[in-house]
C-alpha positions as CSV (number, residue, x, y, z in Angstrom):
1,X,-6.8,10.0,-10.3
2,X,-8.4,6.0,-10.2
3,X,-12.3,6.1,-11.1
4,X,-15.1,6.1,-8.5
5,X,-16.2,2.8,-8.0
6,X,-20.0,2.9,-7.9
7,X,-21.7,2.8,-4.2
8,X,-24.1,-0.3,-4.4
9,X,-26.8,-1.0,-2.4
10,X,-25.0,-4.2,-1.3
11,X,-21.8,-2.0,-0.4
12,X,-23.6,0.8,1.6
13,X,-25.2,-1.7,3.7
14,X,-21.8,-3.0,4.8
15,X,-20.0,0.0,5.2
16,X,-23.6,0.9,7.8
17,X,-22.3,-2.4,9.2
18,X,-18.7,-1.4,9.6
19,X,-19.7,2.2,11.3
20,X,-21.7,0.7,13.7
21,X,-19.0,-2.2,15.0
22,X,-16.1,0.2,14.6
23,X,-18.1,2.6,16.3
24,X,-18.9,-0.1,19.9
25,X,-14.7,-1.0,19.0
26,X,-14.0,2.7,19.8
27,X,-15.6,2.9,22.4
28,X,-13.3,0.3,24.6
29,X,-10.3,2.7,24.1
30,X,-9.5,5.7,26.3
31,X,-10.9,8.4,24.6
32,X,-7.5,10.4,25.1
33,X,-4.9,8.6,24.1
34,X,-3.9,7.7,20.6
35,X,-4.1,4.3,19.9
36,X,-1.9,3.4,16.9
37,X,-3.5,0.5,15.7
38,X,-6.9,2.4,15.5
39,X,-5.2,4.8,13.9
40,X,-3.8,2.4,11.1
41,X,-7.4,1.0,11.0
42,X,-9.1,4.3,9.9
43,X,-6.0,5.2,7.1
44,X,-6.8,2.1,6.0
45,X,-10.5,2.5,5.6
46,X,-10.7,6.1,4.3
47,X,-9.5,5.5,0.4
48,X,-12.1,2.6,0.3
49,X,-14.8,4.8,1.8
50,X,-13.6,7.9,-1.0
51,X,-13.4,5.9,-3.5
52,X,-17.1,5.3,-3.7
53,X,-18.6,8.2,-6.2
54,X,-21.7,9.2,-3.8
55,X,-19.0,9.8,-1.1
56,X,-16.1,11.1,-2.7
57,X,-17.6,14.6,-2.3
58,X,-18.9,15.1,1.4
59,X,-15.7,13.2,2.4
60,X,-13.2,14.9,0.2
61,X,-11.8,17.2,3.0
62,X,-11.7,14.0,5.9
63,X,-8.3,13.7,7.1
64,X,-6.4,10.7,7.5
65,X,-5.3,10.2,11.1
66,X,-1.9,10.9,12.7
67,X,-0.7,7.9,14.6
68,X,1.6,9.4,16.0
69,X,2.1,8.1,20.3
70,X,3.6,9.9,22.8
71,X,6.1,7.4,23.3
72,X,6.9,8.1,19.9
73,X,7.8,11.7,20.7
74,X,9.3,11.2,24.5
75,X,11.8,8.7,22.4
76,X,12.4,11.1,19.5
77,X,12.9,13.3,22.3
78,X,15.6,11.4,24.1
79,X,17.4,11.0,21.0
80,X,17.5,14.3,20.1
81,X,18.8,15.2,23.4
82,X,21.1,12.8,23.9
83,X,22.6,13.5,20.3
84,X,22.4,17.1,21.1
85,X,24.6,16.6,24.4
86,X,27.0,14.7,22.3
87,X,27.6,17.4,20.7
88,X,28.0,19.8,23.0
89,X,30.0,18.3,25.4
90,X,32.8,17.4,22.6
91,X,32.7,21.3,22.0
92,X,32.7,22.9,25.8
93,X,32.1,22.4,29.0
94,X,28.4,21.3,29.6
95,X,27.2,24.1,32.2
96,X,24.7,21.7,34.9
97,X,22.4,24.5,33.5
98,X,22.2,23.6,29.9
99,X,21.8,20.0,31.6
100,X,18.4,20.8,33.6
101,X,17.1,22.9,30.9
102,X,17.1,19.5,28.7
103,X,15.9,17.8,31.1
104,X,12.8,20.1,32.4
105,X,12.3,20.4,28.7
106,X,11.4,16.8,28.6
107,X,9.3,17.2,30.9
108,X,7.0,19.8,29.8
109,X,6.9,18.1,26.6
110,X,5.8,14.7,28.5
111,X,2.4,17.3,29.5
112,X,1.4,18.2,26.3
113,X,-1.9,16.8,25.2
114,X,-1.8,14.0,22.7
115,X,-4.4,15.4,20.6
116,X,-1.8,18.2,19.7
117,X,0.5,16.0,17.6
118,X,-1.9,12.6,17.3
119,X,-5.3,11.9,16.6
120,X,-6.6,10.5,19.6
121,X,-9.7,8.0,19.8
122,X,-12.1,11.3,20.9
123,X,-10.7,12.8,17.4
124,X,-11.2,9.2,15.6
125,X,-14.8,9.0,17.0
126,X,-15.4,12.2,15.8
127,X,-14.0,11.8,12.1
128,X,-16.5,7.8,12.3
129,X,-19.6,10.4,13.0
130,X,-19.1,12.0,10.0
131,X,-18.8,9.0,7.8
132,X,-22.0,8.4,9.5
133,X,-23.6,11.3,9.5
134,X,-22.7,10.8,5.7
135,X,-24.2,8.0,4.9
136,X,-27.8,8.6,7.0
137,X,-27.8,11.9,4.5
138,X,-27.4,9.3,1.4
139,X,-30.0,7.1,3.2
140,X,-32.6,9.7,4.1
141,X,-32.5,11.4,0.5
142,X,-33.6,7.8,-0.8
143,X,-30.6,7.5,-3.0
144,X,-30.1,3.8,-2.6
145,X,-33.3,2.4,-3.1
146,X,-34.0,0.1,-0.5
147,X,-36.4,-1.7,0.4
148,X,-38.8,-0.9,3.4
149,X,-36.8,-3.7,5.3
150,X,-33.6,-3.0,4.3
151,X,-33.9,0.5,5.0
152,X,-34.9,0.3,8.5
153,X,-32.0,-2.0,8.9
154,X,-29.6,0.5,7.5
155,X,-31.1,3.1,9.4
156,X,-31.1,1.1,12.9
157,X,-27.1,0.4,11.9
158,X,-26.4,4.2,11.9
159,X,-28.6,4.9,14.7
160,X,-26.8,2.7,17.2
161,X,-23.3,3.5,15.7
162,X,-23.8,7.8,16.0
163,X,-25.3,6.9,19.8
164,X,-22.8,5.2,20.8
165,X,-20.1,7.8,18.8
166,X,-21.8,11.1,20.8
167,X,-22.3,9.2,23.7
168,X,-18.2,8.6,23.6
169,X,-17.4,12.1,23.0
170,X,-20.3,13.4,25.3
171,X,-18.4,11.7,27.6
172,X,-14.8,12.5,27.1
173,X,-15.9,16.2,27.4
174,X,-17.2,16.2,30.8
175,X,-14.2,14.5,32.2
């Protein structure tokens, strides 16, 4: 296991700077789909923000995302299929039954909601919050020691980024 690196002042300020801009990014993404590059973005981030010893612990069980696009499964799909056919047709006669059962099989799996094999941007938003909701705990508990200015600054920071994050996912449930 690597050493916690010690949160600084100067490093919690940024990562309250981060939240808040990934958290107005976020929000120009449809909140249903899975964006893979978003995705990427947020493995990428996680280590650095566990890494930190005053958030190793609240963020221990925060799970990386699974960028993982529906495109990516309808082709997986299609492969499988196709392979499977392959091999069944070398071996008997393909019934036009077997046929329709692959294909209405791709289509029921064309329905099923993205958020049951991806994380979607609703879920992303979601696991942004509680990085924030993190931090504003370190910040309220006067942990940092800020000043007056600073604080306020910080605290403004996370105040835009967890409206604008339950604002997103306010939203995406009454669709």
């Amino acid at each position: 296991m690597h050493p916690l690196t010690p949160l600084t002042r100067r490093d919690f300020f940024r990562l309250t700077e981060q939240c808040r801009e990934y958290a107005l990014e976020l929000a120009r993404y449809d909140q249903w789909r899975v964006d893979l590059a978003q995705c990427h973005k947020f493995n990428k981030w996680l280590p650095e923000l566990k890494a930190y010893d005053k958030l190793a612990a609240p963020l221990r069980t925060l799970q990386p995302a699974r960028p993982i696009a529906r495109w990516q499964v309808m082709t997986l799909a299609v492969v499988l299929v196709l392979v499977l056919m392959s091999f069944t047709a070398s071996r008997t006669a393909q019934p036009p039954a077997f046929s329709f059962t692959f294909f209405f099989g791709m289509i029921l799996l064309y329905f099923v909601p993205e958020r049951l094999y991806g994380t979607t941007i609703e879920l992303l938003e979601a696991k942004v919050l509680r990085v924030v909701e993190t931090l504003d705990d370190l910040l309220r508990n006067g942990d940092m020691g800020f000043s007056e200015a600073a604080f306020f600054q910080a605290k403004e920071h996370l105040d835009v980024a967890r409206r604008e994050l339950r604002q997103q996912i306010d939203l995406a449930h009454r669709r």
